[in-house]
VOBA-1610 file (N, C-alpha, C; in pm, whole numbers, padded with zeros to 5 digits, always signed):
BEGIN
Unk+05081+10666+05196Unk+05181+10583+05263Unk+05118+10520+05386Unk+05126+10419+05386Unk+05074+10330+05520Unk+05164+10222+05539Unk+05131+10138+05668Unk+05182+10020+05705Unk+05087+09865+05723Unk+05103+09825+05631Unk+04997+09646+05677Unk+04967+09596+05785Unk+04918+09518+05834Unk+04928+09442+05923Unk+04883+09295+05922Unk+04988+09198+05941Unk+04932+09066+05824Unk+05011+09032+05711Unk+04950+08908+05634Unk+05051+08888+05496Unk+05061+08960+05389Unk+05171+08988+05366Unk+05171+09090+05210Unk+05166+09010+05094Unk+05067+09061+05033Unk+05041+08991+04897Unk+05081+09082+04779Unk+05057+09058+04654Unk+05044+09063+04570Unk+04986+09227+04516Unk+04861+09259+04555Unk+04784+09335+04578Unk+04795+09447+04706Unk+04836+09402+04827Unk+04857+09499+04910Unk+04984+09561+04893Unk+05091+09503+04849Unk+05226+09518+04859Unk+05278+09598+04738Unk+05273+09714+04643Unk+05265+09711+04486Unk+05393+09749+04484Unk+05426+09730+04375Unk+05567+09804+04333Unk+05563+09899+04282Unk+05635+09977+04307Unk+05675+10108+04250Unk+05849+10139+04131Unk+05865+10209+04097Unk+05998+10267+04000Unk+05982+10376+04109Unk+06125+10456+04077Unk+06184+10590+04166Unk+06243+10542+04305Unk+06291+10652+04327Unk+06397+10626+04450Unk+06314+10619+04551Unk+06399+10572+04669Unk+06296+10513+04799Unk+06339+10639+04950Unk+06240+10695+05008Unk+06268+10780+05052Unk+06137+10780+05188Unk+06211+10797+05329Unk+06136+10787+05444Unk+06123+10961+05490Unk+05984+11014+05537Unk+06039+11132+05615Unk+06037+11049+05771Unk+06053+10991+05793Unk+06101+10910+05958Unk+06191+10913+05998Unk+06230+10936+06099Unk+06347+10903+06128Unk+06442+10774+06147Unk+06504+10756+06083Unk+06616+10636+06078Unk+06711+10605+06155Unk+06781+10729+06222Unk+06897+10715+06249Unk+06869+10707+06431Unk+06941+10570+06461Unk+06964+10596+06614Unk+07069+10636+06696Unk+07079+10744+06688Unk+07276+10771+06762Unk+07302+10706+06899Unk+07188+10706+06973Unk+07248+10646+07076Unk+07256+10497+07084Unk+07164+10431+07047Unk+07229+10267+07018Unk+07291+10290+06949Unk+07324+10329+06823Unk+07460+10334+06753Unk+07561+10340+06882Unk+07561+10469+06953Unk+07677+10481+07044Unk+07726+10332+07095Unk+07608+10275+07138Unk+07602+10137+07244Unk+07668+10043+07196Unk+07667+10048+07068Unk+07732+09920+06999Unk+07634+09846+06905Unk+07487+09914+06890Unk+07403+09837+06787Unk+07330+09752+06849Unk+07255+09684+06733Unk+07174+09567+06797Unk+07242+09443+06775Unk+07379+09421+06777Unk+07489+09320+06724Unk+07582+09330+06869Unk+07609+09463+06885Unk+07722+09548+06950Unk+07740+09441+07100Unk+07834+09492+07165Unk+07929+09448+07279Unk+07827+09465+07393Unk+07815+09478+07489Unk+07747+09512+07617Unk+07726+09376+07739Unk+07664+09416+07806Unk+07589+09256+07875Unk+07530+09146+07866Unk+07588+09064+07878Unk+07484+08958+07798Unk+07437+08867+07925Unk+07262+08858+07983Unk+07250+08807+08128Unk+07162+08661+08073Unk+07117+08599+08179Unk+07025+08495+08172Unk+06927+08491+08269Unk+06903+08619+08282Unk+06778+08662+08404Unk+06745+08793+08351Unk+06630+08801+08312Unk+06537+08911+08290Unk+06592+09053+08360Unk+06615+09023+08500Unk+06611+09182+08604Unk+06831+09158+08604Unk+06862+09290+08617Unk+07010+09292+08593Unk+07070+09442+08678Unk+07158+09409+08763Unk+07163+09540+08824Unk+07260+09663+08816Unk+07219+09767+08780Unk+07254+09868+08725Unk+07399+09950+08818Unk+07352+09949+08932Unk+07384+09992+09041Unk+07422+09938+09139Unk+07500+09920+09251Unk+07532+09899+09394Unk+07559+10016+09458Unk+07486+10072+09497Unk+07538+10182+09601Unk+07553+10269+09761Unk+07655+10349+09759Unk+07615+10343+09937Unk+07653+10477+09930Unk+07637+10518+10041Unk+07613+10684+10118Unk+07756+10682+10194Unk+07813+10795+10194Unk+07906+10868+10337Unk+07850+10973+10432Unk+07854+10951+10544Unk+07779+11048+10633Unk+07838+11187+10618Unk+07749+11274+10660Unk+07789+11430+10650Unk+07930+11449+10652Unk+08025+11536+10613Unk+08163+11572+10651Unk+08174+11641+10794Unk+08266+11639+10885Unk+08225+11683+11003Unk+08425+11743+11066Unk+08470+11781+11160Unk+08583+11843+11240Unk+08524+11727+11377Unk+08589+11627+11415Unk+08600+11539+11494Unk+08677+11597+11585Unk+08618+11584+11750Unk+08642+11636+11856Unk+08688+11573+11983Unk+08793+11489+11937Unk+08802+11334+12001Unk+08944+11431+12114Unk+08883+11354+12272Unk+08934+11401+12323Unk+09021+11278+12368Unk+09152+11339+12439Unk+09248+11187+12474Unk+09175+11083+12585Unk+09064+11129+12663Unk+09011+11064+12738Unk+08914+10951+12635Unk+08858+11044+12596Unk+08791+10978+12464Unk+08822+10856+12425Unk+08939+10908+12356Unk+09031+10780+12250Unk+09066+10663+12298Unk+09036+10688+12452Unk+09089+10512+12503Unk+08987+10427+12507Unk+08852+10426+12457Unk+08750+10366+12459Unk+08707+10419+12265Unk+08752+10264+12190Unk+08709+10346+12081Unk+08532+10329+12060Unk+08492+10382+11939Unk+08395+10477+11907Unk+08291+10352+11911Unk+08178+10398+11837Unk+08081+10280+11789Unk+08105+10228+11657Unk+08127+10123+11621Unk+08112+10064+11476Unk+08047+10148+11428Unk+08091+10195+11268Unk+07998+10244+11181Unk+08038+10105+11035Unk+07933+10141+10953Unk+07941+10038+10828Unk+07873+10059+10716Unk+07892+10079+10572Unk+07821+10113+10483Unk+07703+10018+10379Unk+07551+10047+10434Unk+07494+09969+10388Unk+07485+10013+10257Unk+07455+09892+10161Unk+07468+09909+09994Unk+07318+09913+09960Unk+07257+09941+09826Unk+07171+09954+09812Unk+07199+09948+09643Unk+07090+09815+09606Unk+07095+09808+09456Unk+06987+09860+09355Unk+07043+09958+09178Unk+06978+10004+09129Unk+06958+09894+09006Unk+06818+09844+09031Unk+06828+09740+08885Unk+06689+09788+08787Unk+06701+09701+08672Unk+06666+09707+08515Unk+06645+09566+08464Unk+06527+09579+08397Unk+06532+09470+08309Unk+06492+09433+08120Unk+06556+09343+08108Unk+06547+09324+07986Unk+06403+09284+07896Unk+06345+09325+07805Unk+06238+09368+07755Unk+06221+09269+07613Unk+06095+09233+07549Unk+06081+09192+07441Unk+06094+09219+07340Unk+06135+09219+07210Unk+06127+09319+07106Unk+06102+09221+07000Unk+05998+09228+06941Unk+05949+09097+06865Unk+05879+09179+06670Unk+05883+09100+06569Unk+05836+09190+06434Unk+05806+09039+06377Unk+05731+09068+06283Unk+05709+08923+06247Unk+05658+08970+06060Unk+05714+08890+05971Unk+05687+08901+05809Unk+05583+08799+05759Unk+05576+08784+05676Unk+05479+08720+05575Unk+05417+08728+05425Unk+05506+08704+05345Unk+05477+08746+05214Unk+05445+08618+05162Unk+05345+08614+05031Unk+05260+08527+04986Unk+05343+08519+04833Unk+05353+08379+04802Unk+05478+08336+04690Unk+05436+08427+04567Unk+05276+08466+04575Unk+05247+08545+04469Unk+05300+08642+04450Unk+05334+08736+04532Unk+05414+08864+04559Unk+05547+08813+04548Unk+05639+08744+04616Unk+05754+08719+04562Unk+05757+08699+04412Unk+05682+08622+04371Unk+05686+08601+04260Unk+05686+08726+04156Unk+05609+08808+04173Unk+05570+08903+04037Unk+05660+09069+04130Unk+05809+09023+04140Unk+05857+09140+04139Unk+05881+09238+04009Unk+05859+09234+03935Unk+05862+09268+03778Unk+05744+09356+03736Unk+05630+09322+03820Unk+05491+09407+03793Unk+05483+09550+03899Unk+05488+09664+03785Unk+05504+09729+03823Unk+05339+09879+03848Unk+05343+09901+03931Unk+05210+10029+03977Unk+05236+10128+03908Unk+05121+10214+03923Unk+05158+10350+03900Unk+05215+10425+03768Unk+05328+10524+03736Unk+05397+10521+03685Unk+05486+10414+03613Unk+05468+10364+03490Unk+05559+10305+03459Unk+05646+10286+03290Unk+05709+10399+03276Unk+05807+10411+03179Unk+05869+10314+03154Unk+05901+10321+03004Unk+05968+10222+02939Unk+06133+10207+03016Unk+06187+10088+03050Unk+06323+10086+03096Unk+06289+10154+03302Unk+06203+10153+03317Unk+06210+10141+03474Unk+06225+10008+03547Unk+06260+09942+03681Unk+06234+09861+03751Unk+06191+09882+03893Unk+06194+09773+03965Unk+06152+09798+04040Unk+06276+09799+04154Unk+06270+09873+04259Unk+06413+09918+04296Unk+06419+09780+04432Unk+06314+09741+04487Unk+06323+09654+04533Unk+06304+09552+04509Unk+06470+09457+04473Unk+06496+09315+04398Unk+06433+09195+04442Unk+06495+09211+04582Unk+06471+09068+04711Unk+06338+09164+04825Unk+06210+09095+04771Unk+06129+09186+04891Unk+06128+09095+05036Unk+06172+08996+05061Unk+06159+08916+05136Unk+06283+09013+05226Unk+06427+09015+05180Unk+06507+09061+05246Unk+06475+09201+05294Unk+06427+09315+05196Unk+06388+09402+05258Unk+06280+09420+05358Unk+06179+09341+05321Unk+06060+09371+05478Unk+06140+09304+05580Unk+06238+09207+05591Unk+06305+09185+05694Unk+06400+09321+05771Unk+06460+09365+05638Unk+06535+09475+05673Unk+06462+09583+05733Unk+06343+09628+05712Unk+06232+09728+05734Unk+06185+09642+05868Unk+06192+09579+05899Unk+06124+09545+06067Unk+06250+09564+06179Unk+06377+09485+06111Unk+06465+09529+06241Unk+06503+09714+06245Unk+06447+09778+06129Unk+06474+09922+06191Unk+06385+09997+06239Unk+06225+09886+06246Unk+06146+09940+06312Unk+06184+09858+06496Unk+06240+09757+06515Unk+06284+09764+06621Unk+06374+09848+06672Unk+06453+09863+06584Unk+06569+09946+06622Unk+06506+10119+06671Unk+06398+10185+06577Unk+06347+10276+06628Unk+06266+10259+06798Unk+06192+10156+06793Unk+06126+10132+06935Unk+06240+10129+07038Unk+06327+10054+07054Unk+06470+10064+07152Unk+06502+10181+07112Unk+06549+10239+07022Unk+06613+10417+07075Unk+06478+10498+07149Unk+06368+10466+07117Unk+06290+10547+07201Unk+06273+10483+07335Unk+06273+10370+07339Unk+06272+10314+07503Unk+06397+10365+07591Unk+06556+10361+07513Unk+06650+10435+07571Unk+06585+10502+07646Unk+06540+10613+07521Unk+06516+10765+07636Unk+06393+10782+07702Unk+06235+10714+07649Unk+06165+10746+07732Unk+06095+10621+07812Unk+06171+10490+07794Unk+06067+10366+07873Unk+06108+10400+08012Unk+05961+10318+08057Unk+05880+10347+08138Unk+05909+10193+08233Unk+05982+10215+08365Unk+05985+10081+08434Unk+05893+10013+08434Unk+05870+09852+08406Unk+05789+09760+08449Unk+05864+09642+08463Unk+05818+09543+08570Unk+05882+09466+08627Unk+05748+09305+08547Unk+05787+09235+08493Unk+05735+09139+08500Unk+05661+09025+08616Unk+05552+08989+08604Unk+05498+08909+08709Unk+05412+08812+08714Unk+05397+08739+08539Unk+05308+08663+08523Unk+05338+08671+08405Unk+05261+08578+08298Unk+05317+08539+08184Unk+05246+08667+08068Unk+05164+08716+08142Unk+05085+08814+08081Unk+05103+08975+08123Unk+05235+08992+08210Unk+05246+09108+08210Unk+05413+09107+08142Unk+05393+09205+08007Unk+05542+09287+07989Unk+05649+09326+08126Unk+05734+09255+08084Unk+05876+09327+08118Unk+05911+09459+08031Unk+05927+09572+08087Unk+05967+09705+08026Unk+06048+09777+08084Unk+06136+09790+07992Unk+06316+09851+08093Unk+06267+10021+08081Unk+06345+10068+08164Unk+06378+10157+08225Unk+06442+10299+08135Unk+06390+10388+08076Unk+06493+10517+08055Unk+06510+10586+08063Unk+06615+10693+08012Unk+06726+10759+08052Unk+06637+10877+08152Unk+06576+10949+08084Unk+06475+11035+08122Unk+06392+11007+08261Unk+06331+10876+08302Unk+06273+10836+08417Unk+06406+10775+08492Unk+06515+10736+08497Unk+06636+10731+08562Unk+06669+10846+08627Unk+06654+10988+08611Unk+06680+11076+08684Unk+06606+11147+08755Unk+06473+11038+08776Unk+06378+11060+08848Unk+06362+11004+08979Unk+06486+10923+08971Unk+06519+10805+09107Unk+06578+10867+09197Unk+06563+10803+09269Unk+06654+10856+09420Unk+06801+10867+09377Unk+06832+10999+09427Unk+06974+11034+09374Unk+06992+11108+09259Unk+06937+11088+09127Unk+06947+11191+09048Unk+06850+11301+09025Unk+06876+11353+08915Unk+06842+11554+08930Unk+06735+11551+08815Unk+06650+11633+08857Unk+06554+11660+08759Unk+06493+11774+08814Unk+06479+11891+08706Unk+06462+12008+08740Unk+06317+12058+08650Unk+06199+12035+08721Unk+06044+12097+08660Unk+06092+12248+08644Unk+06074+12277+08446Unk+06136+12427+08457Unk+06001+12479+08463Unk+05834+12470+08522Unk+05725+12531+08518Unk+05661+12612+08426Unk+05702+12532+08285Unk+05661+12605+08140Unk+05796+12715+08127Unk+05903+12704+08169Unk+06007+12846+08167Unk+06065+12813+08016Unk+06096+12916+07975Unk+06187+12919+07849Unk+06331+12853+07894Unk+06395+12729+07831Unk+06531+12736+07870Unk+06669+12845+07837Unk+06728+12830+07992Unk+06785+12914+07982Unk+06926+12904+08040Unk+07031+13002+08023Unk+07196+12963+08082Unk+07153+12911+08253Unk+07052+13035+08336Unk+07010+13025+08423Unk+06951+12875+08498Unk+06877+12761+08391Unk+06887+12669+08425Unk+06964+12572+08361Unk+07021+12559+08271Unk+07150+12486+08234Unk+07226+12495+08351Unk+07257+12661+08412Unk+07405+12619+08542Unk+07338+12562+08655Unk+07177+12572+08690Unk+07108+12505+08761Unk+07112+12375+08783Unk+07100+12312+08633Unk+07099+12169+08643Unk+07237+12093+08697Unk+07345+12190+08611Unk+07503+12155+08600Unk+07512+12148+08777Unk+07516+12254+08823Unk+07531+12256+08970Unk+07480+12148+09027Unk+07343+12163+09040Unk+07267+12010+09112Unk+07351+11897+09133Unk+07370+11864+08960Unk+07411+11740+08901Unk+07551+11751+09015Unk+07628+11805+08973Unk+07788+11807+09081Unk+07718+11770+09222Unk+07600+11877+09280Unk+07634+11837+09418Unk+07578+11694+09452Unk+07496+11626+09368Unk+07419+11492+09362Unk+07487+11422+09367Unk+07640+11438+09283Unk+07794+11329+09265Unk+07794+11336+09172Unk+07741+11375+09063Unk+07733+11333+08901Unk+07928+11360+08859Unk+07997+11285+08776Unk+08130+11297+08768Unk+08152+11356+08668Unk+08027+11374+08519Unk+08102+11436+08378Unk+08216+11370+08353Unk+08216+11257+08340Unk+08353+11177+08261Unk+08326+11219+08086Unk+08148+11133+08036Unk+08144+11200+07911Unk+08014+11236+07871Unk+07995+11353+07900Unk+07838+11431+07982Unk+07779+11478+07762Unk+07671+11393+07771Unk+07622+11468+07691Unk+07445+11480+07687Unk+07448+11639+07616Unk+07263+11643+07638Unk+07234+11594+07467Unk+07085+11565+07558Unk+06988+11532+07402Unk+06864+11617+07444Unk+06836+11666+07307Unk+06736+11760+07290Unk+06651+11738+07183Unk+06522+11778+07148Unk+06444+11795+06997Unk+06550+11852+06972Unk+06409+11938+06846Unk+06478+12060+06748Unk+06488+12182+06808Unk+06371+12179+06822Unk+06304+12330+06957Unk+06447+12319+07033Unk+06490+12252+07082Unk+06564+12310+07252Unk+06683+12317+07187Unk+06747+12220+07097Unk+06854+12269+07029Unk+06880+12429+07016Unk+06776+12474+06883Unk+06797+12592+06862Unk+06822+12669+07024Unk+06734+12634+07080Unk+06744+12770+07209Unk+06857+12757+07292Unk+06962+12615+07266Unk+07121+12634+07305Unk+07211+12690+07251Unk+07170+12725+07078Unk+07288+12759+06977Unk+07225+12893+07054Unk+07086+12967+07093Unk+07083+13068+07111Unk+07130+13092+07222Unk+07119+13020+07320Unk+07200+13087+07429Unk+07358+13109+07431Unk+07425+13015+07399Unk+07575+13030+07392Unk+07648+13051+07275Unk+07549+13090+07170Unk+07596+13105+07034Unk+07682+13265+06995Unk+07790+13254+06932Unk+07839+13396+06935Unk+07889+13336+06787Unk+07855+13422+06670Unk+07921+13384+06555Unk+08050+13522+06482Unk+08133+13541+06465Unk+08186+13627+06404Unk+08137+13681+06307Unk+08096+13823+06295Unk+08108+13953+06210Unk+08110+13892+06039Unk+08066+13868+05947Unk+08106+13831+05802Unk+07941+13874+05702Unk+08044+13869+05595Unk+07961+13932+05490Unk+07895+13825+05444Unk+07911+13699+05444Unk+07814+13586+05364Unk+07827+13451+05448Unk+07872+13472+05578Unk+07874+13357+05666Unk+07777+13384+05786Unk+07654+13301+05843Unk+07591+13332+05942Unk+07533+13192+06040Unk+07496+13225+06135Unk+07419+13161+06199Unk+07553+13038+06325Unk+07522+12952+06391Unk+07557+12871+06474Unk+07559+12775+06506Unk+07598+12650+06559Unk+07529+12534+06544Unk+07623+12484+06685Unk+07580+12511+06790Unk+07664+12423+06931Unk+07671+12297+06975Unk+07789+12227+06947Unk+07844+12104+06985Unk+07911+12075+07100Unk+07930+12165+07177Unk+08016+12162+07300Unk+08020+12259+07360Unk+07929+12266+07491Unk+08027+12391+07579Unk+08116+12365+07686Unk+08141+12464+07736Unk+08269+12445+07820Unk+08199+12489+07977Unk+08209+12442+08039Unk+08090+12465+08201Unk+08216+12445+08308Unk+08201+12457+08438Unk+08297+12486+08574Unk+08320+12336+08577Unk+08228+12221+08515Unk+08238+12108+08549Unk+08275+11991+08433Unk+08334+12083+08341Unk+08402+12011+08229Unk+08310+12037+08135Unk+08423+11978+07977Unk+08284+11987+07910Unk+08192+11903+07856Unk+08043+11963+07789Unk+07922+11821+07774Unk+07956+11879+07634Unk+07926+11785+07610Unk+07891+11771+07449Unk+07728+11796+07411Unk+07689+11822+07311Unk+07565+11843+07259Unk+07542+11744+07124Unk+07414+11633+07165Unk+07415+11556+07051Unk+07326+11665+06934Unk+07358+11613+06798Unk+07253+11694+06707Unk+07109+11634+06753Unk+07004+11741+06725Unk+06873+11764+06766Unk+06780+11590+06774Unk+06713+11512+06829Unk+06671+11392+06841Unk+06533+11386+06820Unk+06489+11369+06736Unk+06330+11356+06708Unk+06271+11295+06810Unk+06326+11193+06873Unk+06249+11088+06985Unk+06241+11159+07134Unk+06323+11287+07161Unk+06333+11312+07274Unk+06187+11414+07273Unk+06115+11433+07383Unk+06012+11522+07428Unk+06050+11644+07356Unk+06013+11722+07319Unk+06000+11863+07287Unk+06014+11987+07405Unk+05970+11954+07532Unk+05977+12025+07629Unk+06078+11995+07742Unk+06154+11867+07716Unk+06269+11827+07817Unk+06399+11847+07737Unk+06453+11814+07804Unk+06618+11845+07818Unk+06728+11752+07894Unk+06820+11629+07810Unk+06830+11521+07900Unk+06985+11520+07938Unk+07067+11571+08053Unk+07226+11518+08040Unk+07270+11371+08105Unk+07355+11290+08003Unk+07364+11182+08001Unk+07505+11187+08047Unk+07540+11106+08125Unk+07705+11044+08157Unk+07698+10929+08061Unk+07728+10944+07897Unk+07760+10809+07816Unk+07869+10696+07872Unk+07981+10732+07990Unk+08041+10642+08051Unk+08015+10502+08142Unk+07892+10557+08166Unk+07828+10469+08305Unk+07688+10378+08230Unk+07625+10404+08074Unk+07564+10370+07998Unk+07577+10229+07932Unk+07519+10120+07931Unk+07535+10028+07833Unk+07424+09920+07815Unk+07464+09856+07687Unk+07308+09806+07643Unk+07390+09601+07728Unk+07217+09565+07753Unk+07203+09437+07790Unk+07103+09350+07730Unk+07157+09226+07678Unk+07102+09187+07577Unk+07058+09071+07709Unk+06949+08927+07617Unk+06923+08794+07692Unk+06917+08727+07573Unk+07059+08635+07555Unk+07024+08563+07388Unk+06917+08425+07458Unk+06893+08373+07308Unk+06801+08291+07339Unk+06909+08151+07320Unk+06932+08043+07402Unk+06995+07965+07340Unk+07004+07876+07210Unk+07096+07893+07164Unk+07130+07809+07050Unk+07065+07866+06907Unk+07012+08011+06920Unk+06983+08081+06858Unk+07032+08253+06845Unk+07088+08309+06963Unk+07165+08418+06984Unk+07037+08542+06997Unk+07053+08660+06982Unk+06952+08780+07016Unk+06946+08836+06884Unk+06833+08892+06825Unk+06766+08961+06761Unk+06824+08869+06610Unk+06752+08749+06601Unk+06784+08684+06510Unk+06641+08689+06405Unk+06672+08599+06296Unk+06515+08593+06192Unk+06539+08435+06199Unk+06388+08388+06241Unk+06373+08238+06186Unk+06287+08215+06116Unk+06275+08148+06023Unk+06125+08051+05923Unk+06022+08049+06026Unk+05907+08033+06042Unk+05783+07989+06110Unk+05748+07918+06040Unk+05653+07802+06044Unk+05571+07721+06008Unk+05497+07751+05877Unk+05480+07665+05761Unk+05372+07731+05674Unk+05262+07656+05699Unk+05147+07754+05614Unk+04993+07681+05645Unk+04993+07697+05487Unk+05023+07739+05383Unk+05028+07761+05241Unk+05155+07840+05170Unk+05074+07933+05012Unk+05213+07949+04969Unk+05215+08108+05055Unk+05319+08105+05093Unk+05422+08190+05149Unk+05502+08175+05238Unk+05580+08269+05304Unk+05701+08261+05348Unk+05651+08357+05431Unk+05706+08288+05579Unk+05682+08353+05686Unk+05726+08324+05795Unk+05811+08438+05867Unk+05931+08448+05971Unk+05876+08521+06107Unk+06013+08551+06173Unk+05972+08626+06282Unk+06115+08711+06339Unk+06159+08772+06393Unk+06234+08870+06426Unk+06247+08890+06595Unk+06355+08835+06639Unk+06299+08816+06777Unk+06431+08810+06890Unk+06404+08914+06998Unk+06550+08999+07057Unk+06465+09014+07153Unk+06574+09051+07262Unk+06574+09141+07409Unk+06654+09211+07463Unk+06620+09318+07511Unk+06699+09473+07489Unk+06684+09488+07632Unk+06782+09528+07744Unk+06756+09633+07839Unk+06834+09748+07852Unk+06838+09825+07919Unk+06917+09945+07916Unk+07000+09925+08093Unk+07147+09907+08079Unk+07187+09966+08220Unk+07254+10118+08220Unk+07179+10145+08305Unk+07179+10316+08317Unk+07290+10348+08379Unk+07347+10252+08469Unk+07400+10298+08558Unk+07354+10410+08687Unk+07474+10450+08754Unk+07386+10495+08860Unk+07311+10647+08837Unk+07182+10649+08877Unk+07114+10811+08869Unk+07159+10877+08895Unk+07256+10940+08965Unk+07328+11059+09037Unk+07443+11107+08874Unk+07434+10998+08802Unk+07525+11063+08724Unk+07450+11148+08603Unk+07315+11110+08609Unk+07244+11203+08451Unk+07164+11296+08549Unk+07088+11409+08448Unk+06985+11478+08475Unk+06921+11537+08366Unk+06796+11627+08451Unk+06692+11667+08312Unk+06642+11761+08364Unk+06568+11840+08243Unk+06525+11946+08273Unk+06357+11939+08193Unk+06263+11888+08267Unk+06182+11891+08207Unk+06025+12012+08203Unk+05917+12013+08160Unk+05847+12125+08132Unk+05869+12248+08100Unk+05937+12206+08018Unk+06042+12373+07932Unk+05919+12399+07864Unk+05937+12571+07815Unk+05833+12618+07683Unk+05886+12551+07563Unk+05787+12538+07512Unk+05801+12503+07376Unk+05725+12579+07242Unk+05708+12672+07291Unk+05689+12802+07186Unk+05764+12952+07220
//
């Protein structure tokens, strides 16, 4: 199993009979959550987009204002704001199949029994279909692990911001567990933080691998007593600060972190292109026979503000 790079012909491209089957992962729950690569969200006309406006209240204090005092009032106070921004990113795939290969969908590789076909009818539509879910995989992993970059020339990437390096900002929580096994001990760690940081838990959920999964069903897992029923699977606990939800296990997330998300304060930001819209397919130019397109969107993530997620990262992972 491999991937091309370049025009698919005839010869590179073969057909096969039997069912079609990825061990990859496919599924993105959290752009799903967002609304897709179609879905609702922001739509800007400037690259950088701001996530955040925010401001501080001074310490809480017992004011000692005496009546002499009060006839001369105080000094102006005033809340300066401070903005958290993000920007929107490239996401580009590009096809090319040679009329020869369109042509001879009928010729079949490999195995080939009497009364088989080939399961893919329209290959043009499917390598189209097979690139936007390889975009779609690159954006669920940028969600959780891109890496800020700010554009500054025609030759440097714009690269948004995620979830995971968001709670690395001023204001939100991130807890180095120093290779520690996770545990209730830092779950109420993080939970706590997160509250005293401001975090609100409107709709708090973690993402984990496989690894950290299991070691939540193990920590809070209690199954009832039975003769042919076993084991656990935790979707929700219940904490002093409401409850988080637990997404099922995420292939894309680190193996050694641990991420809680406020999905409330979350949403995707698109930049359509005019008179063409975002993450569309157009024809390109031919130089001969084939057919050849391009696939072409911009994705950012608004996080909203840091104080509302956190993480727990350098967990064991054995």
């Amino acid at each position: 199993m491999a991937q091309i790079t370049g025009q698919g012909t005839n010869w590179n491209l073969p057909n096969y009979a039997g069912e079609l089957y990825t061990a990859d992962a496919i599924n993105t729950p959290i752009l799903t959550m967002l609304g897709g690569l179609t879905g609702g969200g922001m739509q800007t006309q400037n690259f950088e987009f701001p996530c955040s406006s925010e401001y501080d209240f001074p310490a809480v204090t017992q004011p000692a204002i005496t009546e002499d005092t009060s006839l001369t009032a105080p000094s102006a106070t005033a809340a300066v704001r401070t903005q958290i921004k993000n920007v929107a990113q490239i996401f580009q795939q590009a096809v090319s199949l040679s009329y020869e290969k369109l042509s001879n969908a009928g010729r079949l590789i490999g195995i080939n029994t009497q009364g088989q076909v080939n399961n893919i009818s329209d290959e043009l539509a499917w390598q189209i279909d097979y690139n936007l879910k390889i975009i779609a995989r690159n954006i669920e992993n940028t969600i959780l692990n891109g890496v800020y970059q700010i554009s500054t020339a025609s030759d440097v990437a714009n690269k948004t911001r995620g979830l995971i390096a968001t709670t690395s900002l001023s204001g939100g929580t991130t807890i180095n567990a120093a290779a520690a096994t996770l545990s209730k001990e830092l779950l109420q760690q993080l939970f706590r933080t997160m509250f005293t940081a401001g975090a609100m838990f409107m709709l708090p959920v973690i993402f984990v691998n496989g690894f950290q999964k299991q070691k939540i069903s193990d920590i809070y897992g209690y199954a009832p007593e039975s003769i042919n029923v076993g084991g656990v699977n935790i979707k929700q606990i219940e904490t002093d600060f409401g409850n988080i939800g637990i997404a099922p296990a995420h292939r894309f997330m680190p193996t050694s972190s641990l991420l809680l998300v406020d999905m409330s304060v979350v949403a995707p930001v698109f930049q359509p292109v005019p008179g063409k819209g975002n993450f569309f397919y157009e024809d390109l130019s031919k130089t001969g026979a084939s057919d050849n397109g391009q696939i072409y969107g911009k994705f950012g993530l608004d996080h909203g503000p840091a104080f509302a997620h956190g993480s727990i990262t350098s967990l064991a992972t054995s």
